[in-house]
N, CA, C and O atoms as CSV, one atom per row, in Angstrom:
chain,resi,resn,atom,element,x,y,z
A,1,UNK,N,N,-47.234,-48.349,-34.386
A,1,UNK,CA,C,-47.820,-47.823,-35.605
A,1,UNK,C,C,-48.037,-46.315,-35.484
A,1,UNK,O,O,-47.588,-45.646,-36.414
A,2,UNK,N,N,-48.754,-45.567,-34.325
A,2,UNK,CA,C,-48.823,-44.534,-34.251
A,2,UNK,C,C,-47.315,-43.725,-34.374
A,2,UNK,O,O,-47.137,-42.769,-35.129
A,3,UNK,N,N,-46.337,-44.269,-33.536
A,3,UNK,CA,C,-45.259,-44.030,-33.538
A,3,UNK,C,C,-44.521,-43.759,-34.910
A,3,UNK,O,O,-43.452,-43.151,-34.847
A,4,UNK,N,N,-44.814,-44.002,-35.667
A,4,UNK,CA,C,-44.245,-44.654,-36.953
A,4,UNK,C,C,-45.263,-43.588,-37.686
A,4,UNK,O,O,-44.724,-43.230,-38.733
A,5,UNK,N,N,-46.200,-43.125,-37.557
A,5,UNK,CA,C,-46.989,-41.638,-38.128
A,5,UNK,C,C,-46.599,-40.488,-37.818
A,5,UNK,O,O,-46.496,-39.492,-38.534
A,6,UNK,N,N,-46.323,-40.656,-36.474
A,6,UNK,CA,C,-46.226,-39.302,-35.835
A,6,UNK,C,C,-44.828,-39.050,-36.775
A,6,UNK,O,O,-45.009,-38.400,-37.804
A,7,UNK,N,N,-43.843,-39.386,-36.571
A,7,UNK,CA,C,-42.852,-39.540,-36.682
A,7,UNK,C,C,-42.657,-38.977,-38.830
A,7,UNK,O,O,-41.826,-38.201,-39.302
A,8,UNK,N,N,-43.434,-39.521,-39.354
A,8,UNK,CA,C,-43.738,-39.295,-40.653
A,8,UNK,C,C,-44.620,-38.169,-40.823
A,8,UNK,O,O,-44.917,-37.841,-41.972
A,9,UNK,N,N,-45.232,-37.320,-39.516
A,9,UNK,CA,C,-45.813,-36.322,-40.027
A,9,UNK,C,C,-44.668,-35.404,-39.603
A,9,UNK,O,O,-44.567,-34.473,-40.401
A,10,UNK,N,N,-43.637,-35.345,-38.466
A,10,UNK,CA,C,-42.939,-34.938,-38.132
A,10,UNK,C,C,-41.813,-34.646,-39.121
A,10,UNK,O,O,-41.176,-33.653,-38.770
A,11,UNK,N,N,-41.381,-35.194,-40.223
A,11,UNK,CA,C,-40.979,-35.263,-41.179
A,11,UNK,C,C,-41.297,-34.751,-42.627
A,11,UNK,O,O,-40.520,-34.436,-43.528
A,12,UNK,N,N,-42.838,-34.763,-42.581
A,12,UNK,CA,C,-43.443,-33.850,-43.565
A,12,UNK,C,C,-43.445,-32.724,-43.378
A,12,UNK,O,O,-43.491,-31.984,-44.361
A,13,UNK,N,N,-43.387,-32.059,-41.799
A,13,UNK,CA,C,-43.573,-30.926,-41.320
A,13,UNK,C,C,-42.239,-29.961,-42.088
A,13,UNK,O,O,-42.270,-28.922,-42.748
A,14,UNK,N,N,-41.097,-30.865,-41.641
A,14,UNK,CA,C,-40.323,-30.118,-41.863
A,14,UNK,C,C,-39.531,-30.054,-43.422
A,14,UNK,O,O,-38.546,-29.381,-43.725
A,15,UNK,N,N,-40.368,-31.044,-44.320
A,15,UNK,CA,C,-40.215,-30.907,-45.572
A,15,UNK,C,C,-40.149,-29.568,-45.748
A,15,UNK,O,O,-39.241,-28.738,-45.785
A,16,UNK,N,N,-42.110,-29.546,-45.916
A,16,UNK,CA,C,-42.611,-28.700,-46.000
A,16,UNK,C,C,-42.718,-27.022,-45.441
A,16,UNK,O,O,-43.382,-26.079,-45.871
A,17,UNK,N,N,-41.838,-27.123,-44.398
A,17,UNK,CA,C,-41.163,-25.831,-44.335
A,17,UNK,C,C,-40.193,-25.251,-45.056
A,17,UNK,O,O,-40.059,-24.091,-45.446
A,18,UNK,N,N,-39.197,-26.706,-45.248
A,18,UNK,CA,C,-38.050,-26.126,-46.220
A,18,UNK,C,C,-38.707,-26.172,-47.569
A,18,UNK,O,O,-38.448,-25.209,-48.292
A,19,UNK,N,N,-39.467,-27.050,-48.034
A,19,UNK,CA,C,-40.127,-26.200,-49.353
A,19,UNK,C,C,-40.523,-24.878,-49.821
A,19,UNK,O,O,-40.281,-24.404,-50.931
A,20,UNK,N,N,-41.230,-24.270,-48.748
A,20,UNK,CA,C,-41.552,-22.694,-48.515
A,20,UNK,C,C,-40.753,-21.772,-48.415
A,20,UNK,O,O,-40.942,-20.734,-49.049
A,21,UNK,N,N,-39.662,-21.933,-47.586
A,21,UNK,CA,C,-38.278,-21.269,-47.333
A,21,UNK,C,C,-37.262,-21.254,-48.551
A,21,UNK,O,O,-36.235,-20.577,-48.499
A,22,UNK,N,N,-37.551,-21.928,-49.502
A,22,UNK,CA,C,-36.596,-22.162,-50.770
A,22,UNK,C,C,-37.758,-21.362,-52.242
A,22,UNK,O,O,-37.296,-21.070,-53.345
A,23,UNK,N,N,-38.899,-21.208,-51.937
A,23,UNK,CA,C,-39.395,-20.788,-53.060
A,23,UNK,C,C,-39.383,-19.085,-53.178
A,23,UNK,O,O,-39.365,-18.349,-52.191
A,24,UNK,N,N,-39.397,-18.649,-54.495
A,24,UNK,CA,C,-39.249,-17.010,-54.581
A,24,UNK,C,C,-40.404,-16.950,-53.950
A,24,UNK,O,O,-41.351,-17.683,-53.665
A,25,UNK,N,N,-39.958,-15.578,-53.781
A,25,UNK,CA,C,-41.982,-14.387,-52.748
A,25,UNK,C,C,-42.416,-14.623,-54.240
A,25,UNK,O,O,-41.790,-15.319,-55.039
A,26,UNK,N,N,-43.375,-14.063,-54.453
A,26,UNK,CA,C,-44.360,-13.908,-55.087
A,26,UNK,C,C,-44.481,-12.536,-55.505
A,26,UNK,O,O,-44.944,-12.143,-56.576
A,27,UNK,N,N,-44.127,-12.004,-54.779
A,27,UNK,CA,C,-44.532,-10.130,-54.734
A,27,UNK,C,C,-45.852,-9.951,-53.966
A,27,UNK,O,O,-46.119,-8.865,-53.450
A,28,UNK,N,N,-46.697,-11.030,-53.885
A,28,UNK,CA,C,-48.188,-10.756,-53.249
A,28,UNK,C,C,-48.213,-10.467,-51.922
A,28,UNK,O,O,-47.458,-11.089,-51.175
A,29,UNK,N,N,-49.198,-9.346,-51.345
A,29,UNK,CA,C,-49.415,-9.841,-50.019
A,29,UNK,C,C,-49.106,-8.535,-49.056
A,29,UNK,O,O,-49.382,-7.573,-49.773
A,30,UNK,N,N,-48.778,-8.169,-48.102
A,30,UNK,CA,C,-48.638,-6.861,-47.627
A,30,UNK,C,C,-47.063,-6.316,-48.007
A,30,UNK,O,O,-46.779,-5.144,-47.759
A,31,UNK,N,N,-46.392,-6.928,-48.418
A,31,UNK,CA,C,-44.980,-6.986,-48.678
A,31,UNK,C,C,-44.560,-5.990,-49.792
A,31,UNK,O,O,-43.574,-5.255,-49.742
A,32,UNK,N,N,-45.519,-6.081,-50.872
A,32,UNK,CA,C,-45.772,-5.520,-51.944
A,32,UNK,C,C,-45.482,-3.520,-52.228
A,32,UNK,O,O,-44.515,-2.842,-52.574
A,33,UNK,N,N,-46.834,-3.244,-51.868
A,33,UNK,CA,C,-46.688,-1.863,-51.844
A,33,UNK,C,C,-47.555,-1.351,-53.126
A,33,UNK,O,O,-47.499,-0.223,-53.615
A,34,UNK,N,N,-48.475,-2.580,-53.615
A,34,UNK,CA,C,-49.208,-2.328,-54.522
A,34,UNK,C,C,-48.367,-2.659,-56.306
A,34,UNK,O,O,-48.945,-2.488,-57.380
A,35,UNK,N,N,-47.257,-3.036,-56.170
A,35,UNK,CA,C,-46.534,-3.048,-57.208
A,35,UNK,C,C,-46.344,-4.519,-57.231
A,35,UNK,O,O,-46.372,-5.079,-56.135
A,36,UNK,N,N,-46.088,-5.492,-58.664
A,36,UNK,CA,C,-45.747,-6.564,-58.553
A,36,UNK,C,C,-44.043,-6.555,-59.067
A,36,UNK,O,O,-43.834,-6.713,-60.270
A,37,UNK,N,N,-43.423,-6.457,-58.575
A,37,UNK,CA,C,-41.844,-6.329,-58.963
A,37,UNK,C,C,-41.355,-7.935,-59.791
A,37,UNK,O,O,-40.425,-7.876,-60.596
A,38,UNK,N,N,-41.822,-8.866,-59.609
A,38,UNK,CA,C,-40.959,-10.529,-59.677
A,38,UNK,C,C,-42.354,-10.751,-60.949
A,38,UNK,O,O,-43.072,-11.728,-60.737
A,39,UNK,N,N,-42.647,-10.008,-62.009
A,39,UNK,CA,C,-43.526,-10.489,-62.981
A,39,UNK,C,C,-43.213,-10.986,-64.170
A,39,UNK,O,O,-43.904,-11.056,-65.186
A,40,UNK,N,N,-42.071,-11.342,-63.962
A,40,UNK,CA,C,-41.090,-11.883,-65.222
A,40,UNK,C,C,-40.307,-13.222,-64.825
A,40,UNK,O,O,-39.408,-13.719,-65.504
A,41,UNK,N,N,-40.707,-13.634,-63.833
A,41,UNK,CA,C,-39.207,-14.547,-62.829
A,41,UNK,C,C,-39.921,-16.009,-63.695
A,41,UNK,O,O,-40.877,-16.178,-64.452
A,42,UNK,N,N,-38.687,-17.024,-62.993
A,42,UNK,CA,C,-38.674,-18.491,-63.277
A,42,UNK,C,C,-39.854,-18.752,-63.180
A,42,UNK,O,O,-40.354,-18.074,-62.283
A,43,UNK,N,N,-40.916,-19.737,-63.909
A,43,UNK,CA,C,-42.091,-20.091,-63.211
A,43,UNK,C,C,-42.116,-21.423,-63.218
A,43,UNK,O,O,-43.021,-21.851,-62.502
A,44,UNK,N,N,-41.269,-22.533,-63.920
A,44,UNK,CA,C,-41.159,-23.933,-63.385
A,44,UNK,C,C,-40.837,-24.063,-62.501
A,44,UNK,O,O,-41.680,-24.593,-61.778
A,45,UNK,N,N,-40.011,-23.866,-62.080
A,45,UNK,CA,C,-39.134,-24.333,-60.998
A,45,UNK,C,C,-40.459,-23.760,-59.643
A,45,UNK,O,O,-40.853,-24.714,-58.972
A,46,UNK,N,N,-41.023,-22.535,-59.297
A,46,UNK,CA,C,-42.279,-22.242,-58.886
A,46,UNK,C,C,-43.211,-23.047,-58.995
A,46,UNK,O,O,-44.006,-23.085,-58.056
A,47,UNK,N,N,-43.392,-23.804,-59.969
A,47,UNK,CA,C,-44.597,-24.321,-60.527
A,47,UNK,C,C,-44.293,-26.060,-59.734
A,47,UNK,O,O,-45.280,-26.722,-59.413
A,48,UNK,N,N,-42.960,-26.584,-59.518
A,48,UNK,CA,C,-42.626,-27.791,-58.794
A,48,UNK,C,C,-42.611,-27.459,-57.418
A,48,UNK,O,O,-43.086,-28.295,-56.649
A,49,UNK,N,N,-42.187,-26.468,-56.986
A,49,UNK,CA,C,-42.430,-26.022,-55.346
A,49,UNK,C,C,-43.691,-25.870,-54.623
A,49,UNK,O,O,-44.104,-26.176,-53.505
A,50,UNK,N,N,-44.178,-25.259,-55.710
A,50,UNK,CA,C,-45.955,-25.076,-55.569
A,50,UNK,C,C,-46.735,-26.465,-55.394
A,50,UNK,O,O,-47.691,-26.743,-54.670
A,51,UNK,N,N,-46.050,-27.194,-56.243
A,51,UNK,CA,C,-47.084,-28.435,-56.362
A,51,UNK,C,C,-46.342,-29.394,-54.933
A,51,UNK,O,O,-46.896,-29.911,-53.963
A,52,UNK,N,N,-45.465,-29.359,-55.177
A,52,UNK,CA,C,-44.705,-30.064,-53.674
A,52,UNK,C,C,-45.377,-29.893,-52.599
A,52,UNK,O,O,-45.952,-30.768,-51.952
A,53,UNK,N,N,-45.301,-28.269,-52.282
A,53,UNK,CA,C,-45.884,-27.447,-51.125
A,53,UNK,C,C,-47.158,-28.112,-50.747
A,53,UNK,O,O,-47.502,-28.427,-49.607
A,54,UNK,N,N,-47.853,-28.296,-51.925
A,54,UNK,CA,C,-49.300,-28.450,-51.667
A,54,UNK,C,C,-50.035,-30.045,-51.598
A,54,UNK,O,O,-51.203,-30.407,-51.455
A,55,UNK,N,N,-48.749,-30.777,-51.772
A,55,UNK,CA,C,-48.742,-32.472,-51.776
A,55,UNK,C,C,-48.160,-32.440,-50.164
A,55,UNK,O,O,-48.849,-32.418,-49.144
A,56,UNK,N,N,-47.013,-32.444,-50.244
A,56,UNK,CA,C,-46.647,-32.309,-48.651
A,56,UNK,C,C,-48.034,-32.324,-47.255
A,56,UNK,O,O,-48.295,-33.007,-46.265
A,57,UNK,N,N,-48.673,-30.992,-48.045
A,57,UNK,CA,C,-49.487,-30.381,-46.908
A,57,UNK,C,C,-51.031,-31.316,-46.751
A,57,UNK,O,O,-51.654,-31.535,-45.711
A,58,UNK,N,N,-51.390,-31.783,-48.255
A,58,UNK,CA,C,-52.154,-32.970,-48.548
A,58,UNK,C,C,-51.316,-34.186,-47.543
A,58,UNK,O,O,-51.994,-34.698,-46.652
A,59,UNK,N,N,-50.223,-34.520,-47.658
A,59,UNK,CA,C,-49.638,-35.717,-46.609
A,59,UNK,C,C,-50.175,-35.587,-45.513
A,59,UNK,O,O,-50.762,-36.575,-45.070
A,60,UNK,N,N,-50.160,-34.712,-44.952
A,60,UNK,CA,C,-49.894,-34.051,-43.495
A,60,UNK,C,C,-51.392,-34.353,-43.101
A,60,UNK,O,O,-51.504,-35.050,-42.093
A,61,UNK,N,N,-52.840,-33.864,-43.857
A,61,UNK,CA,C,-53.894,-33.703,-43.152
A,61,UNK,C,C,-54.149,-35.287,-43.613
A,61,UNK,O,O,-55.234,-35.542,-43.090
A,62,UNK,N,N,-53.758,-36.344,-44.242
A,62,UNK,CA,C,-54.049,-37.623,-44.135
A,62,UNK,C,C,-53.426,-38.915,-43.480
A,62,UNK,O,O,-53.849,-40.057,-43.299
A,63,UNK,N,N,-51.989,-38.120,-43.139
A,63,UNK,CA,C,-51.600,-38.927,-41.879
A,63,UNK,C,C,-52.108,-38.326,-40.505
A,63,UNK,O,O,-51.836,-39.068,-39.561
A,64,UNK,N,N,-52.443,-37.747,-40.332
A,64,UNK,CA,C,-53.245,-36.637,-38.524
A,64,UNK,C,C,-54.197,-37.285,-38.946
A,64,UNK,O,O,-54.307,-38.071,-38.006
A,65,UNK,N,N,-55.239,-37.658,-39.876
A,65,UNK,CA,C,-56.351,-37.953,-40.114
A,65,UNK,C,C,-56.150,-39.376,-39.397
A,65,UNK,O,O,-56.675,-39.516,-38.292
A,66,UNK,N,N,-55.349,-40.550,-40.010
A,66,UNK,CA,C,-54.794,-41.778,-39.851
A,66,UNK,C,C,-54.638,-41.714,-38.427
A,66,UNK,O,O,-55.414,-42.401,-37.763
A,67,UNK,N,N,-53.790,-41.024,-37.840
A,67,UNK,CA,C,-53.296,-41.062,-36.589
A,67,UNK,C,C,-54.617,-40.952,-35.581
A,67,UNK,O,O,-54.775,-41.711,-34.625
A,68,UNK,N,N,-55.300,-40.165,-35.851
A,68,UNK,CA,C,-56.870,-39.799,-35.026
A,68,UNK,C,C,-57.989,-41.093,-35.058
A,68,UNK,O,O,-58.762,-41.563,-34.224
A,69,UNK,N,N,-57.646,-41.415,-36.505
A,69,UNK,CA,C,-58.621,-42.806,-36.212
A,69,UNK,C,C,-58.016,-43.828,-35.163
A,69,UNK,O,O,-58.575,-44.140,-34.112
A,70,UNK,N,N,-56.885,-44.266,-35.569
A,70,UNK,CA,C,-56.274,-45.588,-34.837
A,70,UNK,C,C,-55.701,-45.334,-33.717
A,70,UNK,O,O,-55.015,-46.162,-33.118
A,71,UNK,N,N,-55.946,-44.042,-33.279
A,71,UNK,CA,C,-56.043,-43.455,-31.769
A,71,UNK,C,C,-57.232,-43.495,-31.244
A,71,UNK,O,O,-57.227,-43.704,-30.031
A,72,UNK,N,N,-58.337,-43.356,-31.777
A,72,UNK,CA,C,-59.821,-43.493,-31.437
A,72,UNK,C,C,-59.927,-45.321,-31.574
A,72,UNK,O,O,-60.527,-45.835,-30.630
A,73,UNK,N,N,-59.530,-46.054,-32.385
A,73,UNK,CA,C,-60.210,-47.387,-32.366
A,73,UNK,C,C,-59.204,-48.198,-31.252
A,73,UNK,O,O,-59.006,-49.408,-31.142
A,74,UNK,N,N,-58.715,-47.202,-30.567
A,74,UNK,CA,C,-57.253,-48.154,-29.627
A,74,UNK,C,C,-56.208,-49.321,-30.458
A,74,UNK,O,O,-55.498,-50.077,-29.795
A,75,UNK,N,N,-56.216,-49.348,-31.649
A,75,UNK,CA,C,-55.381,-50.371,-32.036
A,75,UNK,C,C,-54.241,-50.195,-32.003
A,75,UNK,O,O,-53.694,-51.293,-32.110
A,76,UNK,N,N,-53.204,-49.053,-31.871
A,76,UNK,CA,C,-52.452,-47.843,-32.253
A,76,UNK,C,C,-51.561,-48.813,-31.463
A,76,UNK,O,O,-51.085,-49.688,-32.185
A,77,UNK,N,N,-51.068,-48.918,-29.641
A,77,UNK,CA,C,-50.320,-49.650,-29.512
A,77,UNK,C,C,-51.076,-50.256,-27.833
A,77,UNK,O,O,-52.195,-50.150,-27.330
A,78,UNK,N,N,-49.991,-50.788,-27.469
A,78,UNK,CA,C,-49.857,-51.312,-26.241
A,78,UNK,C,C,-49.519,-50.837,-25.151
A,78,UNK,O,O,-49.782,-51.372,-24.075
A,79,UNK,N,N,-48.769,-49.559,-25.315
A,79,UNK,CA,C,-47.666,-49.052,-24.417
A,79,UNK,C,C,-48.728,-48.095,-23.336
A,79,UNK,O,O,-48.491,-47.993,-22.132
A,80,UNK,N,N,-50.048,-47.363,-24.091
A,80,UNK,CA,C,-50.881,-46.611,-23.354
A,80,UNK,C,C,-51.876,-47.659,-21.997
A,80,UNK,O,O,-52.330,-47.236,-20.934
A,81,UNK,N,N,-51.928,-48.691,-22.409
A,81,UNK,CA,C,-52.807,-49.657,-21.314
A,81,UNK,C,C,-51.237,-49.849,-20.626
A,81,UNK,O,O,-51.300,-49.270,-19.542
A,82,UNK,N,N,-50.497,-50.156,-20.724
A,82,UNK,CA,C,-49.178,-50.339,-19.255
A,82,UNK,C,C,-49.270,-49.013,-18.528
A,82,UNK,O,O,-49.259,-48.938,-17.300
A,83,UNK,N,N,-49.371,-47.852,-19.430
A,83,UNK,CA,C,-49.488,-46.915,-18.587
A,83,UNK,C,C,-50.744,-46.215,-18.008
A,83,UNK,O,O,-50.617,-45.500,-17.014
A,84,UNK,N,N,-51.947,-46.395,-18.590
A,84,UNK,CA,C,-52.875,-46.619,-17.391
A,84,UNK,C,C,-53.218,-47.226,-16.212
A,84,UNK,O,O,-53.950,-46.821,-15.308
A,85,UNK,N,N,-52.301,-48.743,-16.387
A,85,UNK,CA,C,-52.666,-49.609,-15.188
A,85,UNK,C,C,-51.845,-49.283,-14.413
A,85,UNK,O,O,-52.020,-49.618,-13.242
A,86,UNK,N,N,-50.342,-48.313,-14.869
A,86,UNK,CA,C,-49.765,-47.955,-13.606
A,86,UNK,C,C,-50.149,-47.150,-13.143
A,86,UNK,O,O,-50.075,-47.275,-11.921
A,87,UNK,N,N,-50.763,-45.893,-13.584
A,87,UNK,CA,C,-51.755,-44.792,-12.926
A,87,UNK,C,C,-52.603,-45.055,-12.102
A,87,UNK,O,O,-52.642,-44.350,-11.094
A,88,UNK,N,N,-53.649,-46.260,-12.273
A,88,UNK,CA,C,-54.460,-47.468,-11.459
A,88,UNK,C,C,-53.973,-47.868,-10.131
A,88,UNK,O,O,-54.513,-47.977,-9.030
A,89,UNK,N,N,-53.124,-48.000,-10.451
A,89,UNK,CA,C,-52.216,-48.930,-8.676
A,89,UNK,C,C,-51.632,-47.563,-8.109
A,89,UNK,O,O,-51.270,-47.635,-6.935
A,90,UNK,N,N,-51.458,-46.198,-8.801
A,90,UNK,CA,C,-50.237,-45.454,-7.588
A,90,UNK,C,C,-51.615,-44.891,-6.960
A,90,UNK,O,O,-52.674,-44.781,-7.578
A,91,UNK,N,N,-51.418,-44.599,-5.776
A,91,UNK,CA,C,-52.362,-44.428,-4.126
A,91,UNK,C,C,-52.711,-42.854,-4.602
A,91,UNK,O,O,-51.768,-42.295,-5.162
A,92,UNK,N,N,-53.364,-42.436,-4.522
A,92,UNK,CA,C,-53.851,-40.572,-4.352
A,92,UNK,C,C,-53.053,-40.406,-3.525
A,92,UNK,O,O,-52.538,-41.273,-2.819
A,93,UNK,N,N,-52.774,-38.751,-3.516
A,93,UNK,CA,C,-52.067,-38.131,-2.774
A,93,UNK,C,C,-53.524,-37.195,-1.516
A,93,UNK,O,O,-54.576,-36.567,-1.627
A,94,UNK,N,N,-52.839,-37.571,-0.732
A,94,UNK,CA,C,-53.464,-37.014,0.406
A,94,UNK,C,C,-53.721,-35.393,0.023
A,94,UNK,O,O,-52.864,-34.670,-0.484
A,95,UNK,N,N,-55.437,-34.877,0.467
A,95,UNK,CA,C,-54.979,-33.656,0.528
A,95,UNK,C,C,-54.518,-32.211,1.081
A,95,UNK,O,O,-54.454,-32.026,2.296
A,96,UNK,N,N,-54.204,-31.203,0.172
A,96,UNK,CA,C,-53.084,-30.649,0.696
A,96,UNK,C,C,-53.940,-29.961,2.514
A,96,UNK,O,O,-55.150,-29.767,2.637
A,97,UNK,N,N,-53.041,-29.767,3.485
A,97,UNK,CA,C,-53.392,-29.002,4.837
A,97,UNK,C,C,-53.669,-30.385,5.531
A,97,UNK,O,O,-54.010,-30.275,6.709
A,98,UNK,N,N,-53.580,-31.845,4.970
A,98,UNK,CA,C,-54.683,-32.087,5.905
A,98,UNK,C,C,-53.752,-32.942,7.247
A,98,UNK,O,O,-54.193,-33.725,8.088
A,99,UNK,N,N,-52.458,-32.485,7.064
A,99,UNK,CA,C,-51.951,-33.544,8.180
A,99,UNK,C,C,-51.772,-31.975,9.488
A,99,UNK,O,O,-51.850,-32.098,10.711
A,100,UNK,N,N,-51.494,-30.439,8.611
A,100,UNK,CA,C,-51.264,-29.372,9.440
A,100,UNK,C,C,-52.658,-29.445,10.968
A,100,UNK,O,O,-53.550,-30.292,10.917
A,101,UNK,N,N,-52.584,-28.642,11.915
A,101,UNK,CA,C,-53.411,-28.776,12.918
A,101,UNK,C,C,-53.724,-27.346,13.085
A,101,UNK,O,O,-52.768,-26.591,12.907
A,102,UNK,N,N,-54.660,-26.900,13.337
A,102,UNK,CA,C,-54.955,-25.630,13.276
A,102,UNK,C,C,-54.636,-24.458,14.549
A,102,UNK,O,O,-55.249,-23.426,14.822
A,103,UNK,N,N,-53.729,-24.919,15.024
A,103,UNK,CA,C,-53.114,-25.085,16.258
A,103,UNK,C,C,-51.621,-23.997,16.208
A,103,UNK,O,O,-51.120,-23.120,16.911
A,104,UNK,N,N,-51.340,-24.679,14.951
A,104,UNK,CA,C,-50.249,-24.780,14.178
A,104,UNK,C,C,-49.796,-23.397,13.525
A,104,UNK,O,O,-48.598,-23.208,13.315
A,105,UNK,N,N,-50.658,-22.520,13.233
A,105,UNK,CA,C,-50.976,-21.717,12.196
A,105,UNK,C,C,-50.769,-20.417,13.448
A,105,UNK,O,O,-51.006,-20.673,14.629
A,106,UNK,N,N,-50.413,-19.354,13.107
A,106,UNK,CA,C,-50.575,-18.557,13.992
A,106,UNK,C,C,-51.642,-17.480,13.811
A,106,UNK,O,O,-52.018,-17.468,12.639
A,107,UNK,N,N,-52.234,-16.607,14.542
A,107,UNK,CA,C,-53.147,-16.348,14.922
A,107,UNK,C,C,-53.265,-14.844,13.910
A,107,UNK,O,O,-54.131,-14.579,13.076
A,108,UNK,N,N,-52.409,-14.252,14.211
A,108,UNK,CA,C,-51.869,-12.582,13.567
A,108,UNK,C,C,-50.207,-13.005,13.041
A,108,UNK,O,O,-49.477,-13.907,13.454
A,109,UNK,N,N,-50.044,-12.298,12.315
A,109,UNK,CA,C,-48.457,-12.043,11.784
A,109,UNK,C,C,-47.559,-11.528,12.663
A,109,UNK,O,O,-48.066,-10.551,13.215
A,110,UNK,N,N,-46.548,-11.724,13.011
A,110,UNK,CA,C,-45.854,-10.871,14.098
A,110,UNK,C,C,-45.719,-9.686,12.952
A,110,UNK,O,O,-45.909,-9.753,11.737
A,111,UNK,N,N,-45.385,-8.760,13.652
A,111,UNK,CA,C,-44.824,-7.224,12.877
A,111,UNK,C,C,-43.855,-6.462,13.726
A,111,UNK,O,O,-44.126,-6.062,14.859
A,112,UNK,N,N,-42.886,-6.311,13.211
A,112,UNK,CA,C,-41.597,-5.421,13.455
A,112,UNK,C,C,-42.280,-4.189,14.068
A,112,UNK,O,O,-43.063,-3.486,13.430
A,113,UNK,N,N,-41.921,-3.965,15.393
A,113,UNK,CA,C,-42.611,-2.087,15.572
A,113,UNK,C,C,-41.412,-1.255,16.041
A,113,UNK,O,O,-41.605,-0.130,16.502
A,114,UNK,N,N,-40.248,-1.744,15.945
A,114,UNK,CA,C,-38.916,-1.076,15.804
A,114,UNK,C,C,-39.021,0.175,14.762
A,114,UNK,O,O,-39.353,0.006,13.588
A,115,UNK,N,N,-38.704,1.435,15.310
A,115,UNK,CA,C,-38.017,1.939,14.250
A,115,UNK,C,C,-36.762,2.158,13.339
A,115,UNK,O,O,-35.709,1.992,13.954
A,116,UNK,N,N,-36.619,2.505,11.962
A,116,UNK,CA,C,-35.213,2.128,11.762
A,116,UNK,C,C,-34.796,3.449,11.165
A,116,UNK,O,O,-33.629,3.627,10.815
C-alpha cells in the first residue's frame, strides 16, 4: 500500500513539474524589471494550468499526509518487520583497534634524513 503511494506521489511530482514548465511566465517576479510585458496574453488556457498546478500540489500534500499515517499505524506493509528481524540476528561488528596490540604500532615515524 505504501508502495502504491509513494509511487503515486512520485507521479504527481512529475505531473506537476511538467505543468509549470508548459505554462507562460507571468511577467511577475525578479524577471520583470518593473514592467509587465505579457498583459494582454491567453488567460484560459493559464487559468486550466493554474488550477491543475494547484490540484496536483493539493494531491501531493494528501497522499505524504496518507503515507505518514499508515507509516505511523504500521499497517503499510510486511516487508519492514522481515527486515528488522534480519538486523536482529546479524552479530555486531567488533570494535574498531580491538584485535591490533599495542605492540604493533610504532613508537615515532621513521623519517628520511637523506639529502636529495
Amino acid at each position: 500500500m505504501i508502495t502504491l503511494l509513494i509511487i503515486l506521489v512520485i507521479v504527481f511530482c512529475i505531473a506537476i513539474g511538467l505543468f509549470i514548465l508548459v505554462q507562460n511566465p507571468k511577467g511577475g517576479g525578479l524577471a520583470t524589471g518593473g514592467a509587465s510585458s505579457n498583459m494582454f496574453g491567453v488567460q484560459r488556457t493559464g487559468d486550466v494550468l493554474e488550477k491543475g498546478t494547484w490540484t496536483l500540489m493539493g494531491l501531493i500534500v494528501i497522499v505524504s499526509l496518507a503515507i505518514t499515517v499508515i507509516a505511523k499505524s504500521g499497517t503499510g506493509s510486511t516487508g519492514s518487520s522481515k527486515i528488522d528481524s534480519h538486523i536482529e540476528n546479524v552479530p555486531a561488528p567488533a570494535p574498531i583497534g580491538s584485535n591490533a596490540s599495542p605492540s604493533a604500532v610504532p613508537a615515532t615515524p621513521s623519517t628520511d634524513t637523506t639529502k636529495k
